[in-house]
C-alpha positions in Angstrom: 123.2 110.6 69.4 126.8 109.1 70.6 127.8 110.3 73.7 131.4 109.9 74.0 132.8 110.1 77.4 136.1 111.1 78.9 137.9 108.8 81.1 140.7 110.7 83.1 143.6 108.4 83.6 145.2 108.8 87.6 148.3 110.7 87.4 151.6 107.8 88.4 152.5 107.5 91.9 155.6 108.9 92.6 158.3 106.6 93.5 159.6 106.7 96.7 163.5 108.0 96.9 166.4 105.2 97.6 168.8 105.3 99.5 170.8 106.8 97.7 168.6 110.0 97.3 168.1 109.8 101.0 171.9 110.0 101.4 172.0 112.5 99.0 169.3 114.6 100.2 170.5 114.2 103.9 173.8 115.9 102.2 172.0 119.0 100.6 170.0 119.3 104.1 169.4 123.7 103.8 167.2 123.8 107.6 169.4 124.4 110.2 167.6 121.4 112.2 168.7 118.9 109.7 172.6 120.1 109.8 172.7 120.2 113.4 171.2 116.7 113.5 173.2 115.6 110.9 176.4 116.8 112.4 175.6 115.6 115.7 175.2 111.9 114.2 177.9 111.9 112.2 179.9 113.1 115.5 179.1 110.9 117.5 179.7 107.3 115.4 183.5 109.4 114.8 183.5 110.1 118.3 182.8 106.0 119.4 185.0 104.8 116.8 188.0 107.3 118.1 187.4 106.1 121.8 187.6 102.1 121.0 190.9 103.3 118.5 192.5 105.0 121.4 191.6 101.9 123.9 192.8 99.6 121.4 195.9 101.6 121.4 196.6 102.2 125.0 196.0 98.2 125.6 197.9 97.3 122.7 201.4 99.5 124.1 201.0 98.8 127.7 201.2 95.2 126.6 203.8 95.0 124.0 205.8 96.6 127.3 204.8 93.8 129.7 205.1 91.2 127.3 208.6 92.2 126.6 209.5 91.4 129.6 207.8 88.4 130.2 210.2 85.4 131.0 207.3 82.9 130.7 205.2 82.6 127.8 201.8 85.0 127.9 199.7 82.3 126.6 200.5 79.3 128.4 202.5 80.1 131.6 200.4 78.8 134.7 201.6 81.6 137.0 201.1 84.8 137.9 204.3 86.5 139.3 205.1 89.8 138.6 208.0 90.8 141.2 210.4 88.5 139.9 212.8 89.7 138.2 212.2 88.5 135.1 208.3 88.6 135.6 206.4 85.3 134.9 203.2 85.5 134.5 200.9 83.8 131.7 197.0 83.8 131.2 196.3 79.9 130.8 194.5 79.7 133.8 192.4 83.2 133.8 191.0 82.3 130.2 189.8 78.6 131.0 188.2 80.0 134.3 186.2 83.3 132.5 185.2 81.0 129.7 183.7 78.1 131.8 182.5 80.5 134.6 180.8 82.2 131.8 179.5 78.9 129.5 178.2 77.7 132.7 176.3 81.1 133.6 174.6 81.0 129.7 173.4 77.4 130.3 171.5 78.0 133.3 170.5 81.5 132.6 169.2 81.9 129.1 166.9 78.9 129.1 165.3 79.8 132.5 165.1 83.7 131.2 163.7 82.8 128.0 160.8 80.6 129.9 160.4 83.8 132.4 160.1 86.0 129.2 157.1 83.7 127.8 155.4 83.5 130.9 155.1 87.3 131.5 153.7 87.5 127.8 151.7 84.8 126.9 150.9 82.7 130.0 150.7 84.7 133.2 147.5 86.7 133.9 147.9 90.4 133.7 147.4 91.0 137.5 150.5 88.6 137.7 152.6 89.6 135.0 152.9 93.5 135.9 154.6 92.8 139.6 156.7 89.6 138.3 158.0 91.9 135.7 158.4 94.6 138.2 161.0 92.4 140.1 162.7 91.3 137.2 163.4 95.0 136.5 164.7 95.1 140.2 167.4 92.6 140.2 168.9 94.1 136.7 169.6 97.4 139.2 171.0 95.3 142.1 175.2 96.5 142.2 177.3 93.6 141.7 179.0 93.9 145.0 175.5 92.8 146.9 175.1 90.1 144.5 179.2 89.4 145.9 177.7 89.5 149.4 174.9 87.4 148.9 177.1 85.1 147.6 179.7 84.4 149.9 177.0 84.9 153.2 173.7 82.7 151.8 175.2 81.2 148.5 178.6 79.1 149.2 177.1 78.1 152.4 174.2 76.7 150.9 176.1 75.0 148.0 177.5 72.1 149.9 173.7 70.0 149.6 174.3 69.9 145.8 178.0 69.5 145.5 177.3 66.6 147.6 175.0 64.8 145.5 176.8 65.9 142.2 179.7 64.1 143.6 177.4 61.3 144.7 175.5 60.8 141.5 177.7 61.9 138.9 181.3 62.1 140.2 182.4 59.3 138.6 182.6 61.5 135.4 185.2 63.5 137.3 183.6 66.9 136.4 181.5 66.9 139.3 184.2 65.3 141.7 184.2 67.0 145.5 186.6 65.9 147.8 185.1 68.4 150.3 185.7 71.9 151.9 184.3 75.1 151.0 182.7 75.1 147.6 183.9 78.3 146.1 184.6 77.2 142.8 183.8 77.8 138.9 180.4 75.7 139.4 179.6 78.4 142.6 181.1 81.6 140.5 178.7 80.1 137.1 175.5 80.5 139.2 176.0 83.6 140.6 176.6 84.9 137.4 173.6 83.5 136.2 171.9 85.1 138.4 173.1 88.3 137.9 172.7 88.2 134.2 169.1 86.6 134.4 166.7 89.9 134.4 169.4 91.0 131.8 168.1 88.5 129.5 164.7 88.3 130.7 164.2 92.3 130.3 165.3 92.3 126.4 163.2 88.9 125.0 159.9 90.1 126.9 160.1 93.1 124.7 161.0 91.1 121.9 158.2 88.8 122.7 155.8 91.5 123.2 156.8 92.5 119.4 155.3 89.4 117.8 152.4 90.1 115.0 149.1 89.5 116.7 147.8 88.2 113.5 150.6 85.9 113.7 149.2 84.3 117.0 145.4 84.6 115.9 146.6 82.4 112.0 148.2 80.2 114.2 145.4 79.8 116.7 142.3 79.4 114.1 144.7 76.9 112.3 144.0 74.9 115.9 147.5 75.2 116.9 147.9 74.6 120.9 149.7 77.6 123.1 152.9 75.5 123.2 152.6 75.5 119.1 151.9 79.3 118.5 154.7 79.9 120.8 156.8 77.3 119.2 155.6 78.4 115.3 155.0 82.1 115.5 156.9 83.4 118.7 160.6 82.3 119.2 160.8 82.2 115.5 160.3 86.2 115.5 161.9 86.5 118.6 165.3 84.7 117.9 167.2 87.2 116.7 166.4 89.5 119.7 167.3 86.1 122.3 170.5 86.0 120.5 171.2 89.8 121.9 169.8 89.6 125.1 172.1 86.2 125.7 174.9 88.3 124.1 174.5 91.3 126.5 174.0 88.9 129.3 177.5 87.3 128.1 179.3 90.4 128.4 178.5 91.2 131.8 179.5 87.6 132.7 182.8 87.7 130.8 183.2 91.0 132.7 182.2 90.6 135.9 184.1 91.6 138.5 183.4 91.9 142.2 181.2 89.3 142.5 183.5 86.4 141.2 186.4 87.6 143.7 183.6 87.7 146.7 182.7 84.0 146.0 186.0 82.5 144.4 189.3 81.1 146.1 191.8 82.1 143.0 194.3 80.0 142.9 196.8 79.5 139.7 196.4 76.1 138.5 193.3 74.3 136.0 191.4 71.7 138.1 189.6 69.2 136.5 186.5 69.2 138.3 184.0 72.3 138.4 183.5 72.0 142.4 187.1 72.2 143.3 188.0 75.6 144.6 190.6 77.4 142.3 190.7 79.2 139.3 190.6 82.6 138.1 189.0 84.9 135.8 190.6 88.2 133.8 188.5 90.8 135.8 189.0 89.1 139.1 192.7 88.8 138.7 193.0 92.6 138.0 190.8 93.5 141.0 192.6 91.6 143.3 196.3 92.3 142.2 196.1 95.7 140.8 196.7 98.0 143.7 199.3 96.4 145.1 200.9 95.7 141.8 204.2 97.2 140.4 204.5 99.1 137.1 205.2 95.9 135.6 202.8 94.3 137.0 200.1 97.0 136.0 201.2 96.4 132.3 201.0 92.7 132.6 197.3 93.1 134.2 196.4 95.8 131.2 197.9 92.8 129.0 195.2 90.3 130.5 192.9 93.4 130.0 193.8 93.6 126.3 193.2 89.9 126.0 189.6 90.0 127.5 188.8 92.9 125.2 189.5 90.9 122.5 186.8 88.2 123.7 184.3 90.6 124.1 185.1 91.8 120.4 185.2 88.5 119.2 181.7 87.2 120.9 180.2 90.5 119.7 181.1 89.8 116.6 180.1 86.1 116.3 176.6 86.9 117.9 176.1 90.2 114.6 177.3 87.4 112.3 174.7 84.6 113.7 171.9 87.4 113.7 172.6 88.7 110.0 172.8 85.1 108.7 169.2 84.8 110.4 167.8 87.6 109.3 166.0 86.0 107.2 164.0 84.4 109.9 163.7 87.3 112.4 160.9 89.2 113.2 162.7 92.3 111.6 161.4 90.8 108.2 158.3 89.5 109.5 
């Protein structure tokens, strides 16, 4: 006798919506949950977007005012004199010092924050790791204007050992010239900063770090890969992207900074050619120092060096997304 059996096909999986259908569903959202959340999203990107707008626009008018009146030219004038009548003033020298003040803070700080980073994770014993990472957390609370303390009381007079044996061993490059006195200068202003930004940077790649696969380590690991190559294969591969935005939020703060640099700096209004020569200037010092005694032209002409450091910050911003989506590929977001 044939005995004839029944197979019973699975029923199809069902596909899972795009986004499209997400979009469209989030759209058609009936519980009142999903419309309050919904509105409360969408409220708040318009609200950001309106606030930056309306920045943009205040900076934008206040300048075009001081500008106006500007008997120098904005972009290359090596002075800063607002109570002449017409004003002079120009930015020359407050862009070269908060862009070197700043390159120099990145160099020391992101490769010694990125080492601090991969010792808490993947080298330091646990018993170790919990209080180093406690005092990391620490410094990033520390207010600017203690870090400005430190500086000018333990800092500048502890800077004169090195600035001696820069000049000694490498003046003859001219950078690292010292003809002597107080060493409050961009090479004094870059470490601070570094310092201040280092548990900045620190704090953001030892979460990326902590991120990385496990199996990733362990492949690398039975392959007979060191600790130096499973960090070097597996971890800051995964972990670059997130570097990138820790050194860019560390950036920010330097380009910003603002108490600290006029603690430790002696401003002065002309481009010297070595790092340890006092003088200089940065955007956010400049308006510290020179706002409240400054005239309502000279608050415009400030908000016009304001408007100019904004447009760094948007400009680094945007060059650190670009680098980050063109190595997406790469990034432990893909992994």
């Amino acid at each position: 006798m044939d005995i004839s059996t029944q197979t019973t096909d699975a029923p199809p999986p069902v596909p899972e919506p795009t986004m499209a259908e997400q979009k469209r569903n989030a759209r058609g959202a009936t519980r009142p949950g999903d419309r309050i959340f919904l509105g409360l999203s969408r409220g708040s990107g318009i609200l950001l977007l309106v606030i930056m707008a309306a920045i943009a626009v205040f900076l934008t008018y206040r300048a075009s005012l001081a500008i106006s009146k500007d008997h120098g030219n904005f972009l290359t004038t090596f002075e800063w004199n607002t109570n002449l009548q017409p004003p002079s003033f120009g930015i020359a020298v407050l862009a070269f010092g908060t862009v070197v003040s700043s390159i120099i803070a990145m160099a020391i700080a992101v490769p010694i924050a990125v080492a601090i980073a991969l010792f808490i994770t993947h080298y330091a014993p646990r018993r170790m790791a919990g209080p180093v990472a406690y005092v990391i957390d620490l410094l990033a609370a520390v207010p600017s204007i203690v870090y400005g303390l430190w500086g000018a009381l333990i800092l500048v007079p502890h800077m004169t050992g090195l600035y001696g044996w820069l000049d000694k061993y490498l003046g003859w490059t001219g950078i690292f010239s010292w003809e002597g006195g107080a060493p409050r200068s961009m090479l004094t202003v870059g470490i601070l900063l570094a310092i201040m930004i280092l548990p900045i940077i620190t704090n953001v790649s030892r979460e990326v770090f902590r991120q990385v696969p496990r199996m990733h380590e362990e492949a690398a690991l039975a392959l007979g890969a060191t600790r130096w190559e499973v960090v070097r294969m597996s971890v800051l591969p995964f972990g670059r992207s997130g570097v990138i935005s820790a050194s860019m939020l560390g950036l920010g703060r330097a380009l910003g900074e603002t108490m600290a640099v006029a603690t430790v700096l002696s401003p002065t209004f002309d481009i010297q050619a070595s790092l340890l020569d006092p003088g200089g200037g940065t955007f956010a010092q400049n308006i510290a120092s020179k706002f409240s005694e400054a005239t309502q032209d000279g608050r415009d002409a400030l908000i016009a060096s304001g408007l100019v450091l904004f447009v760094i910050t948007l400009l680094v911003n945007g060059a650190a997304r670009a680098i980050i989506a063109r190595r997406k590929e790469y990034s432990g977001a893909n992994a």
